[in-house]
N, C-alpha and C positions, 0 to 999 in steps of 0.2 A: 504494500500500500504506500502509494507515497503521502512523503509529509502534508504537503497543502491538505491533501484528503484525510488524511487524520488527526491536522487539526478541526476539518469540517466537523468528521464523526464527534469531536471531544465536544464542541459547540454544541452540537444538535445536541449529545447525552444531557450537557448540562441543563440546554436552554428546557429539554423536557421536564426537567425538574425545576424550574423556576429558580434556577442561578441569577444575581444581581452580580452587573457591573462585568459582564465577561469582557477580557482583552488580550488578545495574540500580541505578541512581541516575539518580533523578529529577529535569532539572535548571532546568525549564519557569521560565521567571520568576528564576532565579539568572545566568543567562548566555545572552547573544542568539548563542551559538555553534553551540549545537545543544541538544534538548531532551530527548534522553537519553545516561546513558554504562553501557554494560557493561563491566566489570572480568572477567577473567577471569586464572587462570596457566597458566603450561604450563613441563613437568619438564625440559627441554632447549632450547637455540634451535632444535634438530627441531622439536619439538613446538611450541611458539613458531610457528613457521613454517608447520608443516602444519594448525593451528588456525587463524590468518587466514587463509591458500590458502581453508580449507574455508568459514569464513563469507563468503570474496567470491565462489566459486563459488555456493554455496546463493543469496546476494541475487539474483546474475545469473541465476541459472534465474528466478527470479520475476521478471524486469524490472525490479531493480531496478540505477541505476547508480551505484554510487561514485566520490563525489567528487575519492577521491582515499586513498594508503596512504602510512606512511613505516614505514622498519625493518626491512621484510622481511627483509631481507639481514641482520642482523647478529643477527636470534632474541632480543635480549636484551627487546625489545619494540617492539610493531608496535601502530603505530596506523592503522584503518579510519575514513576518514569518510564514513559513510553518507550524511551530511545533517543529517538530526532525529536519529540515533542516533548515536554516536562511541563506537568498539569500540576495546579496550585489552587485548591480550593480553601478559602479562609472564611472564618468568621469578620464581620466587619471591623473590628476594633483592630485584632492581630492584623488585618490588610491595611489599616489606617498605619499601626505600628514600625512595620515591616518596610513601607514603599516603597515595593518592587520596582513598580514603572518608574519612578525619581531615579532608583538605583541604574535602570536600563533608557535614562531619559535619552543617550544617543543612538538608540537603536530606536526599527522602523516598529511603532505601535497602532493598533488599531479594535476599535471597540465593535463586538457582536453589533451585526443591526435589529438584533431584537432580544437585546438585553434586556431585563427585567429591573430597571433602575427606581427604586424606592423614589415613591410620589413625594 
């Protein structure tokens, strides 16, 4: 699967779940880690929880296999590592805390178009 296409799949898993604030950043050429990250939140460590559940199921229907998850347990945030793609699903305080995007402000970002952004 290529990457573009599995950050689609990570989008669509979350956006089914009603993820706030989802964001790709593009990180090709800034870090030999992986070559993209989606940012995503979620309004509980439930939801936290049941957001990554949802995008390692959706990779696995496709064949894809994760390399590997931390966090699960504790909902404050879970990180997926897909491979070329590294998924970040936080609660909103730990994302406020965190800020990734500031961290990657020279790299290319860009937000879901149907993010579910708190009214």
């Amino acid at each position: 699967m290529h990457n573009e296409a599995l950050v689609q799949l990570a989008i669509a898993a979350l956006e089914d779940l009603k993820a706030q604030d989802i964001v790709t950043i593009d990180v090709r050429g800034k870090t030999s880690v992986t070559d993209y990250m989606v940012i995503a939140s979620g309004t509980s460590s439930r939801h936290v929880k049941s957001l990554a559940d949802n995008v390692l199921e959706k990779v696995k229907e496709q064949g894809v296999r994760p390399l590997g998850s931390e966090g699960l347990e504790g909902g404050e945030w879970a990180l997926l590592d897909l491979g070329d793609v590294v998924v970040h699903v936080m609660q909103v305080p730990t994302r406020q805390f965190y800020d990734l995007e500031r961290l990657w402000q020279g790299a290319e970002q860009s937000r879901a178009q149907h993010s579910h952004d708190p009214e």
